[in-house]
N, C-alpha and C positions, 0 to 999 in steps of 0.2 A: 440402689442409688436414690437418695433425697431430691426430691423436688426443688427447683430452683427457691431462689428467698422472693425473688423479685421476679416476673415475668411480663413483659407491656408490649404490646400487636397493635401497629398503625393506630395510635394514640394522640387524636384531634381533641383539642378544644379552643373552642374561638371566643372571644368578646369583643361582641358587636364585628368591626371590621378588623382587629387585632388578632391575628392568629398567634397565640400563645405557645401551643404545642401544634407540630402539624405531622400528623404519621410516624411519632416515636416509635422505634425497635429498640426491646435492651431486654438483655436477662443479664442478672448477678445473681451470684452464688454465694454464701452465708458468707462471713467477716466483712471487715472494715472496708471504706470505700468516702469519698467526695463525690461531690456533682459542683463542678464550679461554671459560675459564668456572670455574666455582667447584671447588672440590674435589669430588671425586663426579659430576662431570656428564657424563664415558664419553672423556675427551678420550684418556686410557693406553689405554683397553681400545680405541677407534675405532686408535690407531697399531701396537699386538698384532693386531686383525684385518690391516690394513694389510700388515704384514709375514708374517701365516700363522701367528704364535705360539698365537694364539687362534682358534677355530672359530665363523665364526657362527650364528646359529641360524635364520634366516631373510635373505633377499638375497644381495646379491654386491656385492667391490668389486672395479675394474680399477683395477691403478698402476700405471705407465708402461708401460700392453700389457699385465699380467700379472694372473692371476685369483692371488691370493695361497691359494687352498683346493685348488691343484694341487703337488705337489712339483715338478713341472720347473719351474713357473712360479717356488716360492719361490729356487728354486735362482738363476735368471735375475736375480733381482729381487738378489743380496745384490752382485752387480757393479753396478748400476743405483741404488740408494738407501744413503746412507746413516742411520746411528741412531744418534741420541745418548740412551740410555737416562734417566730420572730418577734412578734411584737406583744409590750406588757400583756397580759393576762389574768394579773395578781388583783384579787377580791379585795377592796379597802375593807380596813379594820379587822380583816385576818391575819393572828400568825403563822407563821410559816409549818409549826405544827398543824394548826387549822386545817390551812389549805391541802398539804402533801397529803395527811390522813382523807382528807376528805376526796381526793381525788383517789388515793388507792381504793375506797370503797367504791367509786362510780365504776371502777377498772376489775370490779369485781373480788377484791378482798373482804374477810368477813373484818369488821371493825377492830376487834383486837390485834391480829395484823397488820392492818394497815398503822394502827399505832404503832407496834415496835419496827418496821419498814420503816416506817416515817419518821422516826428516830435514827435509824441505818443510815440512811441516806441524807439527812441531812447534816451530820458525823462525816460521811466522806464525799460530800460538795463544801465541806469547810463552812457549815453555818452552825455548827454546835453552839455557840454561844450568842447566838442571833435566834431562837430557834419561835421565841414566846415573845417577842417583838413584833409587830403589826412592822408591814413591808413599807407603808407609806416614809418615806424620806430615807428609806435604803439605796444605795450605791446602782448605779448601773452592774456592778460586777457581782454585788452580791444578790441583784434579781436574774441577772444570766443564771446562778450557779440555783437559786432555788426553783426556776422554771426548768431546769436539768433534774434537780431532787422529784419533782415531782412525776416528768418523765420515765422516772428510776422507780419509784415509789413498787410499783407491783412486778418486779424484777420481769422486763418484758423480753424474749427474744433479739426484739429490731428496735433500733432506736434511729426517728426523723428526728432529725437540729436542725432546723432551719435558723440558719445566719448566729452561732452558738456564741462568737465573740464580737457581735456585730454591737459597736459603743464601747469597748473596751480600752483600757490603755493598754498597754503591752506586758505591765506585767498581769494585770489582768486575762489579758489573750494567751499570756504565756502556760498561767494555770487551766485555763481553761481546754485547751491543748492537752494538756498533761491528761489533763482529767479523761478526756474522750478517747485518747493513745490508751491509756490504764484500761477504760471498758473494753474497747478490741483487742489489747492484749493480752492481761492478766483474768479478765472476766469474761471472755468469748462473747460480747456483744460483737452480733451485726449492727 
């Protein structure tokens, strides 16, 4: 039997007098899954522990094997998970080429790789024809879908979206849907 995807044990973190998380319990097991809840309810700051951006203040979580509060581990984890951040991310004056290659190399790809990935994946987030265009005055929907490509870039196990259709109009959200249903179910992402 495999090891849970996800494992969190009494899971605190505070800011200032704002408790964010207070004593999280959750284990999930590989496939598809949400986390929903209101604005302010710790969902950014649970996927910053997650990844080791953020330090928690009491517990531990395991993601896919890794204590995210170790450097080797964080290390381990950026070939292993990908992240699709909430908010912009996108480098001015890079195209979308640019950036995805450039991020599958920080994620551990050897450069030639990460070129033909980066071409992969920007093919099925539907920006083939945007690919060598700088993102500056790109679409709300067409920056959701290449902060996904880049997420995708080094074909990870797990994939965090934080708020994936957040700014979209609907048919925008409609694809964008489509698109993350497709990874858990045609492509076995968690």
């Amino acid at each position: 039997m495999s090891a849970p995807l996800l494992e969190i044990q009494g899971l605190v973190k505070t800011f200032g007098s704002t408790r964010a998380l207070d004593g999280l319990n959750l284990t999930l097991e590989r496939g598809a899954c949400g986390l929903l809840g209101p604005n302010g309810a710790g969902k950014t700051t649970l996927i910053k522990l997650l990844l080791g951006l953020l330090e928690p203040d009491a517990g531990f979580a395991r993601i896919v094997g890794h204590d995210p509060r170790r450097a080797k581990d964080r290390l381990a984890l950026r070939s292993r998970v990908g992240y699709m951040p909430e908010s912009d991310c996108l480098a001015p004056g890079m195209s979308a080429v640019q950036l995805v290659s450039l991020l599958g190399e920080l994620s551990g790809l050897p450069r030639d790789d990460a070129m033909t990935r980066t071409h992969e994946v920007l093919d099925y987030v539907g920006l083939d024809e945007s690919r060598y265009r700088p993102s500056e005055g790109w679409s709300t929907g067409m920056k959701q879908r290449l902060k996904l490509a880049q997420a995708l870039v080094h074909d990870p196990e797990l994939l965090l979206l934080d708020e994936p259709t957040n700014g979209l109009d609907p048919a925008g959200r409609r694809h964008m849907l489509d698109l993350v249903a497709d990874l858990g179910r045609a492509r076995q992402k968690s």
